[in-house]
C-alpha positions as CSV (number, residue, x, y, z in Angstrom):
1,X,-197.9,-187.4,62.4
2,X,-195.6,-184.2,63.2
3,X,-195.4,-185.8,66.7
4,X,-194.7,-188.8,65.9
5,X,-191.7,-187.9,63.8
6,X,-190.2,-186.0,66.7
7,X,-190.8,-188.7,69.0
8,X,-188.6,-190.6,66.2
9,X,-186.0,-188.1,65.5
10,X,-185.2,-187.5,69.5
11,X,-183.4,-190.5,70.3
12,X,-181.2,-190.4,67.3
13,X,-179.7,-186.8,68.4
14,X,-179.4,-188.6,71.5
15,X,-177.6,-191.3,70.8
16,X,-175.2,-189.3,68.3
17,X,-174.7,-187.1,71.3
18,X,-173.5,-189.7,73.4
19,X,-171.7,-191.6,70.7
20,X,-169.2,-188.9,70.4
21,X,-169.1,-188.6,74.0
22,X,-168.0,-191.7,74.3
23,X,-165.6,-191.4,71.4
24,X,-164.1,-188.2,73.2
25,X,-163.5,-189.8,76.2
26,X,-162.2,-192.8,74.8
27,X,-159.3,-190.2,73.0
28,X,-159.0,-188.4,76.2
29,X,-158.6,-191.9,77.7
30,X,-156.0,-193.0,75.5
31,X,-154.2,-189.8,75.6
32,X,-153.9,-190.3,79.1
33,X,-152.5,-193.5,79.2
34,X,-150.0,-192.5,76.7
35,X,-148.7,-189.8,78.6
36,X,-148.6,-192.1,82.0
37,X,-146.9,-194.7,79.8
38,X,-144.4,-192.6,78.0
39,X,-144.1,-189.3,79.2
40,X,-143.6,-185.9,77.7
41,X,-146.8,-185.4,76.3
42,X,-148.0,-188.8,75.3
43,X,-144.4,-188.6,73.3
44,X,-142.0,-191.6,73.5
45,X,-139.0,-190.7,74.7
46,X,-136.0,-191.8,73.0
47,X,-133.0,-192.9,75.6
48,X,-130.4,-194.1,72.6
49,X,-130.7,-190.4,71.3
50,X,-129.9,-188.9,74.3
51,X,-126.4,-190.4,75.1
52,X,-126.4,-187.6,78.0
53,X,-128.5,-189.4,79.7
54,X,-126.4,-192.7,80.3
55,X,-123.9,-193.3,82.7
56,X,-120.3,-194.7,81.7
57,X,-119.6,-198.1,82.8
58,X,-117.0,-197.9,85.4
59,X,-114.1,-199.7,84.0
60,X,-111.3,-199.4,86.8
61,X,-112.0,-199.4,90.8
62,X,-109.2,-197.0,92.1
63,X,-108.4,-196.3,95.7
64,X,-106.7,-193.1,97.0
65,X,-103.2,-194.0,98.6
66,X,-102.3,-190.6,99.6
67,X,-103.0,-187.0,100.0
68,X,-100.5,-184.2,100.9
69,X,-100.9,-180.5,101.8
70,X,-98.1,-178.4,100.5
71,X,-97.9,-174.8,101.6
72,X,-96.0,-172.5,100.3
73,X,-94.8,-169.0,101.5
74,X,-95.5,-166.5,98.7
75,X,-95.4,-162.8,99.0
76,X,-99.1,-162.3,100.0
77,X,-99.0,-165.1,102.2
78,X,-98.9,-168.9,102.1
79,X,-100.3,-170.8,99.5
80,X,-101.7,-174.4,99.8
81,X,-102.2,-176.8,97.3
82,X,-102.4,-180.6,97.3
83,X,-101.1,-183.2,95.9
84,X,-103.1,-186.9,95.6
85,X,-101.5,-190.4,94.6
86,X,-104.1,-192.7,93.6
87,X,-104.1,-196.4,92.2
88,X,-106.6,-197.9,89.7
89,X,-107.2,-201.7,88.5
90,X,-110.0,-203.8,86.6
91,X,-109.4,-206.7,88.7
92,X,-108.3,-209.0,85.7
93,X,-104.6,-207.8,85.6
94,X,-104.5,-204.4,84.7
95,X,-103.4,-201.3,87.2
96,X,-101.8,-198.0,87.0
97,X,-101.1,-195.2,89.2
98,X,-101.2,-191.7,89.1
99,X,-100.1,-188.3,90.5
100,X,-102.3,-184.7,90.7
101,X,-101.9,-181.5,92.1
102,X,-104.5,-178.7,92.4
103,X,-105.5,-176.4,95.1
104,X,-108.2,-178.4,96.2
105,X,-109.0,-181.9,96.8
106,X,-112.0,-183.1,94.8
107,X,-109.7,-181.2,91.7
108,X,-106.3,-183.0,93.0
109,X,-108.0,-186.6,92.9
110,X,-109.4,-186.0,88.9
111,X,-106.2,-185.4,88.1
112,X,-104.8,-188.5,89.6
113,X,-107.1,-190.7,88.4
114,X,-106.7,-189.0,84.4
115,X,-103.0,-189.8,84.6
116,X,-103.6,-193.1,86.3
117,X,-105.5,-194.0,83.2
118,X,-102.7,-192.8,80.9
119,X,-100.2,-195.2,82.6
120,X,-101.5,-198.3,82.6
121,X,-99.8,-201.6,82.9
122,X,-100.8,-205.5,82.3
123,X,-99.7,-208.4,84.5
124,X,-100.5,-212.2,83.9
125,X,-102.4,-213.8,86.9
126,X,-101.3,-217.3,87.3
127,X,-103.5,-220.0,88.2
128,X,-104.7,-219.8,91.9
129,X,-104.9,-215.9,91.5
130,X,-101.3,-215.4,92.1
131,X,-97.7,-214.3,90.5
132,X,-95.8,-216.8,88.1
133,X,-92.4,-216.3,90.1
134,X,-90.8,-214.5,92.6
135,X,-89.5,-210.8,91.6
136,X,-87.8,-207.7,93.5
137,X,-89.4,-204.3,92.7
138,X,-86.6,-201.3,93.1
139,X,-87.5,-197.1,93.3
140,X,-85.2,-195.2,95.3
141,X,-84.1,-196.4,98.6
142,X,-87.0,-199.0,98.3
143,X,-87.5,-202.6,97.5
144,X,-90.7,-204.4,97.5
145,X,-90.3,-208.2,97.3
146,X,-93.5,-210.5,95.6
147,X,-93.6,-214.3,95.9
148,X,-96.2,-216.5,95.1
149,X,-98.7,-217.6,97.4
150,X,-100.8,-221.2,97.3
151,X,-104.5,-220.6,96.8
152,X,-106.2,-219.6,100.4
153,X,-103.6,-217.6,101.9
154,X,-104.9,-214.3,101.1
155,X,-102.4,-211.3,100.3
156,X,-99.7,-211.0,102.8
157,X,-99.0,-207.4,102.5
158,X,-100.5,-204.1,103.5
159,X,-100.5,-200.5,102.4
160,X,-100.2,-199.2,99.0
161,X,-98.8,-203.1,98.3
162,X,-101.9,-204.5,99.0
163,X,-103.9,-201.9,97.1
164,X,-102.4,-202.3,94.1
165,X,-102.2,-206.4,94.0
166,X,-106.4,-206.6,94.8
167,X,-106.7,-204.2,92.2
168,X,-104.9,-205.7,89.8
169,X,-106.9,-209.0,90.5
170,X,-104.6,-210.8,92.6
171,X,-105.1,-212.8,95.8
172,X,-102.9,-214.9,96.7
173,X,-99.2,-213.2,97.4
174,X,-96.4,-212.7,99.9
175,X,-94.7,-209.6,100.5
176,X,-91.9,-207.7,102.4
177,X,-90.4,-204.2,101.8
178,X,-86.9,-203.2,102.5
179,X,-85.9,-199.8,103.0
180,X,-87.7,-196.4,102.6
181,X,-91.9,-196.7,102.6
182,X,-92.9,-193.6,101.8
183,X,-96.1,-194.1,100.2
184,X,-94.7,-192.8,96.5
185,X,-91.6,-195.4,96.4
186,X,-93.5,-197.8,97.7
187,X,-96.0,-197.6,95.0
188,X,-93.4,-196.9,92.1
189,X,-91.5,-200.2,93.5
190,X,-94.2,-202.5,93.7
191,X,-95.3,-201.6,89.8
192,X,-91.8,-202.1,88.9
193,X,-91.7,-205.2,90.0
194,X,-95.6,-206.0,88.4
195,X,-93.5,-204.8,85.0
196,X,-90.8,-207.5,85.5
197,X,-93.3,-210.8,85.9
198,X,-92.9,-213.0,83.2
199,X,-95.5,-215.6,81.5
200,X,-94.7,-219.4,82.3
201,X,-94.1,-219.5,78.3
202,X,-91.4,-216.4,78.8
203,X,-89.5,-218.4,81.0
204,X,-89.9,-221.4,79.8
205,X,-88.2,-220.0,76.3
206,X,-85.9,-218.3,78.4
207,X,-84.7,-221.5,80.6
208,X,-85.1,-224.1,77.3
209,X,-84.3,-221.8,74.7
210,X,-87.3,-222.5,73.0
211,X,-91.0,-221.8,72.4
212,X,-93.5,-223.7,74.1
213,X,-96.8,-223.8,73.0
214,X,-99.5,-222.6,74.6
215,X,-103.0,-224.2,74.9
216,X,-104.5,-221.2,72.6
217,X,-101.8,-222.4,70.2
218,X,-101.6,-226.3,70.0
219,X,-105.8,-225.3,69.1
């Protein structure tokens, strides 16, 4: 009868054995997976509370026009810094440009690009992706002359000029500079003229002496 009782008993410390066996490696399994899946422990890791971990969205494309090496003759020696002129734009009408000075490049350029950001401007781009009239831009001893340009002729222009207009978002424009091009004027002219473009409702008002509506408007 004893035996018989054993020969009962035996299989069901067996089979709790191997039940919790199997429930251990099912935890172990699942443990795994979770820390395959998420990471860190088995943790999920939170992205959105860790804003150090996202990158800005680049808002402007900029181009870097010019660098100069200034050295100076000190006591001790000479000392060289430089100074970068850079050009930013968003491509949907808005540019700026910018000046820094540092004793080293990368440091130069930063600089650049945080004033560029601080002097922005905003054009209008006519239909075709071009200027709404003809304007003269003025800095110094230099001129820089804009006209519009039907759609497929590309920008006639080169240089800093060029920069600036792709950057700003435009496409189709011609252009001639008179006098001085150094790289600064020419820059400082061609945004001067940008600043003097006028929307076909500005000169309309200014040619009628009166408003006319625009299509937002008349809605």
């Amino acid at each position: 009868m004893a035996e018989e009782l054993n020969e009962n008993v035996a299989p069901v410390e067996e089979t709790e054995v191997k039940a919790e066996a199997t429930e251990g490696g099912e935890k172990s399994a699942a443990n795994a997976k979770g820390a395959k899946r998420f990471g860190n422990g088995g943790r999920r890791f939170n992205r959105e509370r860790n804003p150090r971990g996202r990158k800005e969205e680049k808002l402007y494309e900029e181009r870097v026009i010019k660098i100069s090496r200034v050295a100076k003759t000190v006591k001790g020696g000479k000392r060289i810094r430089f100074t970068a002129l850079v050009v930013i734009g968003d491509g949907k009408g808005k540019y700026g440009y910018g000046l820094g000075k540092s004793n080293e490049v990368p440091d130069a350029i930063k600089k650049a690009l945080a004033a560029a950001r601080k002097n922005l401007g905003k054009m209008y781009i006519a239909k075709g992706d071009t200027i709404t009239h003809a304007v003269m831009g003025h800095f110094g001893a230099t001129q820089v002359f804009l006209k519009p340009a039907p759609a497929g002729t590309g920008l006639v222009a080169g240089g800093a000029v060029r920069s600036i207009l792709e950057l700003a978002g435009i496409k189709n424009v011609y252009s001639k500079i008179y006098g001085a091009r150094t790289q600064g004027n020419v820059v400082k002219a061609t945004i001067d003229g940008l600043q003097q473009l006028k929307t076909y409702e500005q000169i309309s008002e200014t040619r009628y002496g009166k408003k006319v509506a625009t299509s937002e408007e008349a809605k």
